[in-house]
BALOBA-1460 file (C-alpha; in Angstrom, 3 decimals):
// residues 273
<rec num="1" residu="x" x="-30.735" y="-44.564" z="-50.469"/>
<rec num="2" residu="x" x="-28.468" y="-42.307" z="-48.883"/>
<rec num="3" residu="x" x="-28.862" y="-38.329" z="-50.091"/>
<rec num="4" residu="x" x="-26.332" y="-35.830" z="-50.407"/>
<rec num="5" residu="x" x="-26.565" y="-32.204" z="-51.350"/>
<rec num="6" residu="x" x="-25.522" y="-28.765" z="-51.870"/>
<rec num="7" residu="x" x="-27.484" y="-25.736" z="-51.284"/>
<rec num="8" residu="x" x="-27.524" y="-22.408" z="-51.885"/>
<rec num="9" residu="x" x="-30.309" y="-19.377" z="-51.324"/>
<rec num="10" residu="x" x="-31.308" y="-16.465" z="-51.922"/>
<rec num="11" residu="x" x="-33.051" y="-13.929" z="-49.786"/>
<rec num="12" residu="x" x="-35.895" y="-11.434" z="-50.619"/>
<rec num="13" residu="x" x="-34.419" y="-8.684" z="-48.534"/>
<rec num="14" residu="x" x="-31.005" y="-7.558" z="-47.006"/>
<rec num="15" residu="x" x="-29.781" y="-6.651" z="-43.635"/>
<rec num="16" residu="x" x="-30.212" y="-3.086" z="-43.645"/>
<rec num="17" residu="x" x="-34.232" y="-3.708" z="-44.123"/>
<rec num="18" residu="x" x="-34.655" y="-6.101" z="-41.038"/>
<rec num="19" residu="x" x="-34.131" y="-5.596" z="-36.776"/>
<rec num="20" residu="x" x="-31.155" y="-6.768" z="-35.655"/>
<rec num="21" residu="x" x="-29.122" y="-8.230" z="-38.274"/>
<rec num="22" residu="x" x="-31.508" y="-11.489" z="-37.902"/>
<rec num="23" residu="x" x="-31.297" y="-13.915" z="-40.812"/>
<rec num="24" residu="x" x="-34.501" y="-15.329" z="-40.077"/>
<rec num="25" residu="x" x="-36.783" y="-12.173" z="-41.096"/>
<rec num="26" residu="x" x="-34.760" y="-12.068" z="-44.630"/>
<rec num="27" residu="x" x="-37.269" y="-14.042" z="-46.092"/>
<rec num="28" residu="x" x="-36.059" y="-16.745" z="-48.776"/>
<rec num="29" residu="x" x="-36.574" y="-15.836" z="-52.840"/>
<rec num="30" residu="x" x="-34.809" y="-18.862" z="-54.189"/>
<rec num="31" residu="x" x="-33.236" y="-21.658" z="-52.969"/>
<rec num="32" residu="x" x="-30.940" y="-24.089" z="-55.226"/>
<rec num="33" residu="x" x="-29.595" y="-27.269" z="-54.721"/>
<rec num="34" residu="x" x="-28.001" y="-29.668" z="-56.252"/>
<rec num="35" residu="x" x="-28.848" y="-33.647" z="-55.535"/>
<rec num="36" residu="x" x="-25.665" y="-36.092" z="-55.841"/>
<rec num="37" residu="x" x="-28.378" y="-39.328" z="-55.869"/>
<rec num="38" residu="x" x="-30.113" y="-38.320" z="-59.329"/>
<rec num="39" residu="x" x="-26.844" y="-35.548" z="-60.528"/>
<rec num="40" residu="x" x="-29.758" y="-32.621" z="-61.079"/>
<rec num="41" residu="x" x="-29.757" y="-29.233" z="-60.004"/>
<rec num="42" residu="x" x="-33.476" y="-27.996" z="-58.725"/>
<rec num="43" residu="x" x="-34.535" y="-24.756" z="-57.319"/>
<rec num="44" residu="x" x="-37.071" y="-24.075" z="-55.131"/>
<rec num="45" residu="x" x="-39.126" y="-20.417" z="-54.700"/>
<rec num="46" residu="x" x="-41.153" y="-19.738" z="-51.577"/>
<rec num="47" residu="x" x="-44.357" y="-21.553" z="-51.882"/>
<rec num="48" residu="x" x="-42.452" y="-24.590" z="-52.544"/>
<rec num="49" residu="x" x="-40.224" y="-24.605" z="-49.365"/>
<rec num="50" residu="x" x="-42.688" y="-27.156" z="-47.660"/>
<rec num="51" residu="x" x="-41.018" y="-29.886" z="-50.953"/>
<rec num="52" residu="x" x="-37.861" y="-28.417" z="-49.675"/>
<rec num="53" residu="x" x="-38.046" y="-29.653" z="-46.742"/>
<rec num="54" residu="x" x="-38.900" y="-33.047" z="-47.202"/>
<rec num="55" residu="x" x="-35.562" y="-33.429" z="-49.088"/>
<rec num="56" residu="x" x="-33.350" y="-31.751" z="-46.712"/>
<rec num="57" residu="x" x="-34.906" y="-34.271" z="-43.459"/>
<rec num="58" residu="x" x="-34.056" y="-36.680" z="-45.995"/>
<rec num="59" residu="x" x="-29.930" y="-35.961" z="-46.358"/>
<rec num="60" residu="x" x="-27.635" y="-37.539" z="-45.117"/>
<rec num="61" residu="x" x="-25.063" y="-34.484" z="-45.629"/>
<rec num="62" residu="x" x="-25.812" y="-31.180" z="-47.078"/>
<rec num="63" residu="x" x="-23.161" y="-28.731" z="-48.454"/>
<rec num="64" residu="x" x="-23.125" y="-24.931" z="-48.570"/>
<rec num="65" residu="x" x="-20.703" y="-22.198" z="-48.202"/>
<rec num="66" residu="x" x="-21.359" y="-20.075" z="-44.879"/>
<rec num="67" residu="x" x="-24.590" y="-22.541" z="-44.516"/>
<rec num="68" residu="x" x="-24.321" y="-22.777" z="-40.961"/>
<rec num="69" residu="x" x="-25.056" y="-18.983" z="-40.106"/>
<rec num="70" residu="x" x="-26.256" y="-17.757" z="-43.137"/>
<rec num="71" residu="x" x="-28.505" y="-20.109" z="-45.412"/>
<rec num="72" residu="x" x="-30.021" y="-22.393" z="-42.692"/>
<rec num="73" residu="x" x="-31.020" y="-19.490" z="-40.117"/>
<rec num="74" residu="x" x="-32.880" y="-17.872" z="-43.015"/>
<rec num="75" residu="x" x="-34.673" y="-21.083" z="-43.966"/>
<rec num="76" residu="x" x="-35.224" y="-22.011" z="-40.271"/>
<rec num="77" residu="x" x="-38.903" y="-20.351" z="-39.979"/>
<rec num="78" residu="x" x="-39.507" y="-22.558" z="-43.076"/>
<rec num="79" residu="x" x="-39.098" y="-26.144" z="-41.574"/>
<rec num="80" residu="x" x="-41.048" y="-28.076" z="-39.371"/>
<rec num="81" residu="x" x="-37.975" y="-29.314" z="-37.577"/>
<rec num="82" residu="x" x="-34.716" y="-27.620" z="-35.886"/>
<rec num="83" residu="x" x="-32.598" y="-26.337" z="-39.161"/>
<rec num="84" residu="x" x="-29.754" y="-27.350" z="-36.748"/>
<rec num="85" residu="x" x="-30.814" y="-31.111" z="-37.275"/>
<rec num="86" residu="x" x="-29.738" y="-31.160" z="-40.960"/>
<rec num="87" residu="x" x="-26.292" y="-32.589" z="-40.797"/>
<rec num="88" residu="x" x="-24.123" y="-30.443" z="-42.672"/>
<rec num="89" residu="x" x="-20.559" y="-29.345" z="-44.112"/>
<rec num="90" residu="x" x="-19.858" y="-25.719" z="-44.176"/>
<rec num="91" residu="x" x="-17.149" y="-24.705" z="-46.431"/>
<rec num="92" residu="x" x="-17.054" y="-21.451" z="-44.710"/>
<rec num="93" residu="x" x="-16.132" y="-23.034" z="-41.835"/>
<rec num="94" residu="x" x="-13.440" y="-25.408" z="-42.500"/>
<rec num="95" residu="x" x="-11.761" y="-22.529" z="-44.117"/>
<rec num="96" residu="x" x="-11.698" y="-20.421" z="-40.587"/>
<rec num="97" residu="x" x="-10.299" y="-23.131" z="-38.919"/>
<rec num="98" residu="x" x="-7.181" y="-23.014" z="-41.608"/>
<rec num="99" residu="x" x="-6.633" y="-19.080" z="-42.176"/>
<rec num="100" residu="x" x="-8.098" y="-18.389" z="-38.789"/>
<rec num="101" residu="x" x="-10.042" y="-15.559" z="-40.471"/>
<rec num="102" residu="x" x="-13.056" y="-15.249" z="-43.809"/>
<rec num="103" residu="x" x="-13.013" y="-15.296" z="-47.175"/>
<rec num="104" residu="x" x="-15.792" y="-15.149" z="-49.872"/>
<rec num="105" residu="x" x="-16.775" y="-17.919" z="-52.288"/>
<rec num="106" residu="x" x="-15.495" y="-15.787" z="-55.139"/>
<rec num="107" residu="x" x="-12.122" y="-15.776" z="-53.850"/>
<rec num="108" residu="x" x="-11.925" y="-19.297" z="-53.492"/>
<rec num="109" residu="x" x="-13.567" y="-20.266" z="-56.864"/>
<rec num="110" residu="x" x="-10.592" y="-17.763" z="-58.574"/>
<rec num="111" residu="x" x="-7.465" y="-19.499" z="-56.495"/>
<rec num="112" residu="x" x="-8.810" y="-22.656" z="-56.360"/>
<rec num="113" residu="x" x="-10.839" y="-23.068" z="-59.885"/>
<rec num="114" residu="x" x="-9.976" y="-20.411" z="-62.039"/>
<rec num="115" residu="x" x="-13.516" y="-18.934" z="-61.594"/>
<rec num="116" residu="x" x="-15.442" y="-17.389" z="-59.622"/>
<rec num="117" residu="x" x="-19.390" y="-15.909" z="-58.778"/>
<rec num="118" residu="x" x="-21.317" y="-14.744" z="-61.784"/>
<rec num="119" residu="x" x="-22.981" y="-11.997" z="-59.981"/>
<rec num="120" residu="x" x="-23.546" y="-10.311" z="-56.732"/>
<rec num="121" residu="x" x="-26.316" y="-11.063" z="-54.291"/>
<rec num="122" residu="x" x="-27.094" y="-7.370" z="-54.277"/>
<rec num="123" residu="x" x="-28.100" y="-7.978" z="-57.968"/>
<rec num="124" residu="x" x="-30.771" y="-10.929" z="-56.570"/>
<rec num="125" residu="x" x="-32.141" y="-8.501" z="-54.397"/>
<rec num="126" residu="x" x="-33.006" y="-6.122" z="-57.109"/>
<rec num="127" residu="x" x="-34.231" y="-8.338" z="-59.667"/>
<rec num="128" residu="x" x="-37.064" y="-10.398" z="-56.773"/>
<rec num="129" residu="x" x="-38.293" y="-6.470" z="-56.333"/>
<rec num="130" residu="x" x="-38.741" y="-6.783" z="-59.795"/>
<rec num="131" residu="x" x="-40.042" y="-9.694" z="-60.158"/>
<rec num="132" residu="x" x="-37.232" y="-11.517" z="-62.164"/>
<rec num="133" residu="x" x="-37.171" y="-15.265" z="-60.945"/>
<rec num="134" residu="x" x="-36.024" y="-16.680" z="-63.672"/>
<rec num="135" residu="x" x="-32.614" y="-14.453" z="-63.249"/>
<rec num="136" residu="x" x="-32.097" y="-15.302" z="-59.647"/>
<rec num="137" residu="x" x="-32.874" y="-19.070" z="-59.854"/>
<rec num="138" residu="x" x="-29.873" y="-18.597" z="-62.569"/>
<rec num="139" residu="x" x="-27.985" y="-16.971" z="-60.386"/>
<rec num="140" residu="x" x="-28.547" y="-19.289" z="-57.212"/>
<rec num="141" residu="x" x="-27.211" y="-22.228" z="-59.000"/>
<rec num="142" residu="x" x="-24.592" y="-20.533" z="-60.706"/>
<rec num="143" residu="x" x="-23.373" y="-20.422" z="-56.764"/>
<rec num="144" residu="x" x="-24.578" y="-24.179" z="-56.291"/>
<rec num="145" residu="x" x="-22.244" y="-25.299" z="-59.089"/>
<rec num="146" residu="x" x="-18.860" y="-23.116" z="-57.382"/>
<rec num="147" residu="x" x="-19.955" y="-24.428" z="-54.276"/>
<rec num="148" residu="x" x="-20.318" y="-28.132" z="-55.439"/>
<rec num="149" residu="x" x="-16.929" y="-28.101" z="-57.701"/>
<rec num="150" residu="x" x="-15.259" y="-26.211" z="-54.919"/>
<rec num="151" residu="x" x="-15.901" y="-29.150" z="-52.568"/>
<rec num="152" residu="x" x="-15.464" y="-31.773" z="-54.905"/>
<rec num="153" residu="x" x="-11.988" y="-29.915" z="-55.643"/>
<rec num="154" residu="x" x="-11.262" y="-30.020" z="-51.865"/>
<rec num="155" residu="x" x="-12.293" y="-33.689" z="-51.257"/>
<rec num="156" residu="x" x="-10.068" y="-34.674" z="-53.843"/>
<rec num="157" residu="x" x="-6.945" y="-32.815" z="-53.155"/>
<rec num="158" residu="x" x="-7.466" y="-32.345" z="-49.028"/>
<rec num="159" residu="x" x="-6.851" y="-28.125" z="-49.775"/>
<rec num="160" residu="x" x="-8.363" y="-25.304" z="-51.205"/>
<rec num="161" residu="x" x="-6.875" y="-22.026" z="-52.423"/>
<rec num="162" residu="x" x="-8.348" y="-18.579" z="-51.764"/>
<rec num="163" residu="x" x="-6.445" y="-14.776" z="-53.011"/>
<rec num="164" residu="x" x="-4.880" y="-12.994" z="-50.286"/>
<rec num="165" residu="x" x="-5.992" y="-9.592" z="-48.617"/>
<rec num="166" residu="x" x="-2.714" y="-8.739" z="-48.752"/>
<rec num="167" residu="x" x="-1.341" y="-9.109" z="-52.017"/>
<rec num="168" residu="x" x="-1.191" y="-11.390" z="-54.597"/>
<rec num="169" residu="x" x="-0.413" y="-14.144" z="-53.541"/>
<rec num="170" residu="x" x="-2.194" y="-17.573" z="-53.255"/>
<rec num="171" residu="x" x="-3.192" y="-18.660" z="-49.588"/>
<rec num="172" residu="x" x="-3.677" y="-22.599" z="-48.985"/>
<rec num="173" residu="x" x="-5.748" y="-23.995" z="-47.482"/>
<rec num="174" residu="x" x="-5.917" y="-27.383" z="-45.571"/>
<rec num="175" residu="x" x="-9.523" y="-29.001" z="-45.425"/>
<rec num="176" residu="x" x="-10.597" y="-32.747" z="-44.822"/>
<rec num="177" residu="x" x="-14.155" y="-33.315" z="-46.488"/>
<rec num="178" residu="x" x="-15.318" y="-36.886" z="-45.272"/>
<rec num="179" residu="x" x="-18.998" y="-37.677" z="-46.422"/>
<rec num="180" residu="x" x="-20.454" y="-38.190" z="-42.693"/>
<rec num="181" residu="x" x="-22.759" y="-41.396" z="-42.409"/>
<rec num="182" residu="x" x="-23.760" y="-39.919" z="-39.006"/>
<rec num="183" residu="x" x="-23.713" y="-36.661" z="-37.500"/>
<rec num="184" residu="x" x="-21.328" y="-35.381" z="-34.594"/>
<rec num="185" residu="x" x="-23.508" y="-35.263" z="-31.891"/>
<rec num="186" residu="x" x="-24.698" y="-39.088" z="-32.792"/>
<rec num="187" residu="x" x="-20.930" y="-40.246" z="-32.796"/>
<rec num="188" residu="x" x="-20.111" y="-38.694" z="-29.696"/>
<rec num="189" residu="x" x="-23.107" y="-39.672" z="-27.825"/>
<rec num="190" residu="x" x="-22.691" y="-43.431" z="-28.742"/>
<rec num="191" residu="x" x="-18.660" y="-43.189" z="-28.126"/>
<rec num="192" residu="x" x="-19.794" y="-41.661" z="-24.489"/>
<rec num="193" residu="x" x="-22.627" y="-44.877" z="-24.314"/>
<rec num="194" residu="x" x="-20.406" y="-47.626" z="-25.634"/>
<rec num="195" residu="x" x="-17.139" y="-46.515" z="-22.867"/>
<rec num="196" residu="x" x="-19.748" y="-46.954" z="-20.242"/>
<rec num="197" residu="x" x="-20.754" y="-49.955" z="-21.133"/>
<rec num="198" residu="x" x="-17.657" y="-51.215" z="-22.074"/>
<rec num="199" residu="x" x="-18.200" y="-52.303" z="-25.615"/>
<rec num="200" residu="x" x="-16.391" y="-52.684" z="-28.569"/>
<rec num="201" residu="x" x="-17.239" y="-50.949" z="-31.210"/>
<rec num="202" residu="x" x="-17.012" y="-50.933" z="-35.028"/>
<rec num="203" residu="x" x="-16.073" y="-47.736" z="-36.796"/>
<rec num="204" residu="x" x="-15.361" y="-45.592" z="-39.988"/>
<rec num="205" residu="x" x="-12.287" y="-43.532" z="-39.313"/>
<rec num="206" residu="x" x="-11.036" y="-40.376" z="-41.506"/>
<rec num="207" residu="x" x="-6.744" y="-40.871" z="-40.210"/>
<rec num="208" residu="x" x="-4.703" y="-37.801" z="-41.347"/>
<rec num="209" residu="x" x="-2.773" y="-40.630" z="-43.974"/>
<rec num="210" residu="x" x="-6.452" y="-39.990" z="-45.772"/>
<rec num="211" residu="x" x="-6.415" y="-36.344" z="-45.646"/>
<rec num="212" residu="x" x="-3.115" y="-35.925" z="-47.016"/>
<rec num="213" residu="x" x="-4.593" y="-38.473" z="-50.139"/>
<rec num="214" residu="x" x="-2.233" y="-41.435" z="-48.983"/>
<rec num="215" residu="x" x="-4.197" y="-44.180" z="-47.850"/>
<rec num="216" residu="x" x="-7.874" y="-45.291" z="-47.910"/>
<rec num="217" residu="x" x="-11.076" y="-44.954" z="-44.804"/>
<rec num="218" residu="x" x="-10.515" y="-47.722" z="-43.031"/>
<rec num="219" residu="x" x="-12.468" y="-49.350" z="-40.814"/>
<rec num="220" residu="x" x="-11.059" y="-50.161" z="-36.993"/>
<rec num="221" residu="x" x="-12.027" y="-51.881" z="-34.289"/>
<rec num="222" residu="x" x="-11.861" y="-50.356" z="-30.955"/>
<rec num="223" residu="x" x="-12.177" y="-50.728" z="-27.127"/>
<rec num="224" residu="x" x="-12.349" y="-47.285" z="-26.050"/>
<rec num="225" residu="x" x="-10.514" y="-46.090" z="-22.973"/>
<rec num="226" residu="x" x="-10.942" y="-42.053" z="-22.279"/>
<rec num="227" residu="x" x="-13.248" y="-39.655" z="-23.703"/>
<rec num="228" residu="x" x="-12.969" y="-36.301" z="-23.574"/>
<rec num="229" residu="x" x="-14.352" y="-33.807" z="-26.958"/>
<rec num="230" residu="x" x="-12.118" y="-33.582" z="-29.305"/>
<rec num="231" residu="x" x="-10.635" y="-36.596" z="-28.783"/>
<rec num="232" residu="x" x="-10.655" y="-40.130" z="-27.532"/>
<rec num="233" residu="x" x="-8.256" y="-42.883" z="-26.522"/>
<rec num="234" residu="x" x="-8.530" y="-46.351" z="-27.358"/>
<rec num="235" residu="x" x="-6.743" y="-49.923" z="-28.187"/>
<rec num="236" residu="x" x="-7.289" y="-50.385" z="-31.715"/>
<rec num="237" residu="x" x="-6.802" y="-53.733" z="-32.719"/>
<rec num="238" residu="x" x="-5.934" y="-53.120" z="-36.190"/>
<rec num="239" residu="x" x="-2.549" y="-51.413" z="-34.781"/>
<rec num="240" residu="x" x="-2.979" y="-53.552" z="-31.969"/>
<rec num="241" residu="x" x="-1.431" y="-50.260" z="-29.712"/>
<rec num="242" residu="x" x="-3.635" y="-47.588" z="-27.736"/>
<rec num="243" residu="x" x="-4.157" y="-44.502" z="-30.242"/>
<rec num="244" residu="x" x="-5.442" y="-41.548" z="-29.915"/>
<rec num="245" residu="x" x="-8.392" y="-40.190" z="-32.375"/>
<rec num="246" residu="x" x="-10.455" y="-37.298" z="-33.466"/>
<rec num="247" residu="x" x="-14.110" y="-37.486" z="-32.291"/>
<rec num="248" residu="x" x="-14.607" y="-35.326" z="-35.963"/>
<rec num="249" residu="x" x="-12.613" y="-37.899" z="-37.687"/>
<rec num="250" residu="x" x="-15.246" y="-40.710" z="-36.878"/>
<rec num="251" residu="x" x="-17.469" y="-41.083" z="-40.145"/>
<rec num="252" residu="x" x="-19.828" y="-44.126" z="-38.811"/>
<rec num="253" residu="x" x="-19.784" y="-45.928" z="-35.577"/>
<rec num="254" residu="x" x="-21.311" y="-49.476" z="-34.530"/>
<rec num="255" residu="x" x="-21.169" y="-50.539" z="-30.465"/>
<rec num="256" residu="x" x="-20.539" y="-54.205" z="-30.498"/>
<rec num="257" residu="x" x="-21.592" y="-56.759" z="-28.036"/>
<rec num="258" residu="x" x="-18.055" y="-57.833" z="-27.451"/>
<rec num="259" residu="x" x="-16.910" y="-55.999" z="-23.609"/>
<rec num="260" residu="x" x="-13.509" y="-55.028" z="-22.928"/>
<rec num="261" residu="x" x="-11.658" y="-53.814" z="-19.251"/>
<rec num="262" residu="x" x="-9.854" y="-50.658" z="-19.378"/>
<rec num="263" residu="x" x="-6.176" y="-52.082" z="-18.280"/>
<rec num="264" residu="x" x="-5.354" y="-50.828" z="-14.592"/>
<rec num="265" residu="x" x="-3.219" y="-47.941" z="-14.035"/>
<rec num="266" residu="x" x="-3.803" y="-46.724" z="-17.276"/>
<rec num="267" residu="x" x="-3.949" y="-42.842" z="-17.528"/>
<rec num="268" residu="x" x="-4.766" y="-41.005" z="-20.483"/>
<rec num="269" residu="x" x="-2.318" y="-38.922" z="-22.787"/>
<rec num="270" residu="x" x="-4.583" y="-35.837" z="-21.654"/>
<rec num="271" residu="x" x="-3.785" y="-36.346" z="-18.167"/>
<rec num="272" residu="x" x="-0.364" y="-37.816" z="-18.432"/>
<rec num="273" residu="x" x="0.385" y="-34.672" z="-20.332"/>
């Protein structure tokens, strides 16, 4: 059964009372998740991290907001295996990629939802000194559920909104949120495998026509001609022309036993270019 998520934490101290700005030595209070396979929010407190973790090596895809260099780093002394192995979608950072810059959650839940954060994080921080739980595990998934309606919000309508620094106005925002069946570095290590072998393969492909809402996932099959991160070439013989396609695009990919010959004389778009 596949297992999505989305996960939020809280930490027992803040920058200013660790070396170095590391996220590591903040020490975790909280964590809160939300599972899509039984619709249940849980949270987790310190001594049960080891539970934790069994779940996330579990997940097929786990959603946060800034997750990438904030949430997992801190959890990473807590896990028996690389935090960076836990296939994930940061919100955070789909939104750079747009605006080119930040923004917080808040300001996305107002533009986007209508709502935003019930609290601040400074305001976890004092209630674990005193010894509050039951506020911060609150808290925690108040930020799950902004998190997880924020995505859902995004995945239907391919864009987000977030309040501009410089005024009032309403910035939008462009994402594509494809539930990965396999992670990146899988995909583009069996692209790179299957083009040396020469072998069809089988896959899942995100095209813009589905980001814009227009058309379905579809699945294509390929003989694949060039790779080079981001992108690869290939005949598709659904379109029956050579395409070009984003290695990120690729949500699943199956090498066939089926071999192919790159045509002679052809030269990629890359190159040609």
């Amino acid at each position: 059964m596949s297992e999505k998520l989305v996960l939020d934490l809280e930490t027992q101290k803040d920058f200013n009372e660790v070396e170095g700005r590391r996220p590591e030595l903040l020490g975790v209070s909280v964590v809160g998740i939300y599972r899509y396979s039984t619709d249940r929010y849980d949270t987790y407190v310190e001594a049960e991290l080891p539970a934790l973790a069994t779940v996330l090596k579990q997940a097929d895809l786990v959603v946060g907001f800034n997750i990438n260099r904030f949430d997992l780093p801190v959890l990473a002394p807590h896990l028996p295996y690389p935090a960076a192995s836990i296939p994930t979608l940061d919100i955070l950072d789909e939104v750079v990629k747009h605006l080119g810059h930040r923004v917080s959650l808040d300001s996305i839940g107002q533009a986007t939802l209508g709502r935003g954060k019930t609290g601040h994080g400074l305001d976890a921080l004092k209630w674990y000194k005193e010894g509050k739980m039951d506020l911060i595990k609150q808290y925690c998934l108040d930020d799950v559920r902004l998190t997880k309606d924020v995505y859902e919000y995004g995945k239907q309508h391919g864009k987000l909104f977030a309040t501009s620094r410089f005024g009032g106005d309403k910035l939008q925002i462009s994402v594509v949120f494809p539930e990965r069946k396999q992670d990146l570095a899988t995909i583009t290590k069996l692209l790179s495998e299957a083009f040396d072998k020469r072998l069809q393969v089988q896959m899942e492909y995100l095209s813009q026509s589905v980001a814009s809402g227009s058309s379905q996932e579809r699945v294509r099959l390929v003989d694949i001609y060039y790779v080079r991160d981001p992108y690869f070439e290939a005949y598709c013989h659904t379109r029956k022309d050579i395409r070009q396609f984003r290695i990120d695009r690729v949500l699943d990919l199956k090498p066939t036993w089926k071999r192919y010959s790159v045509p002679v004389g052809f030269v990629p778009t890359s190159i040609a270019e």
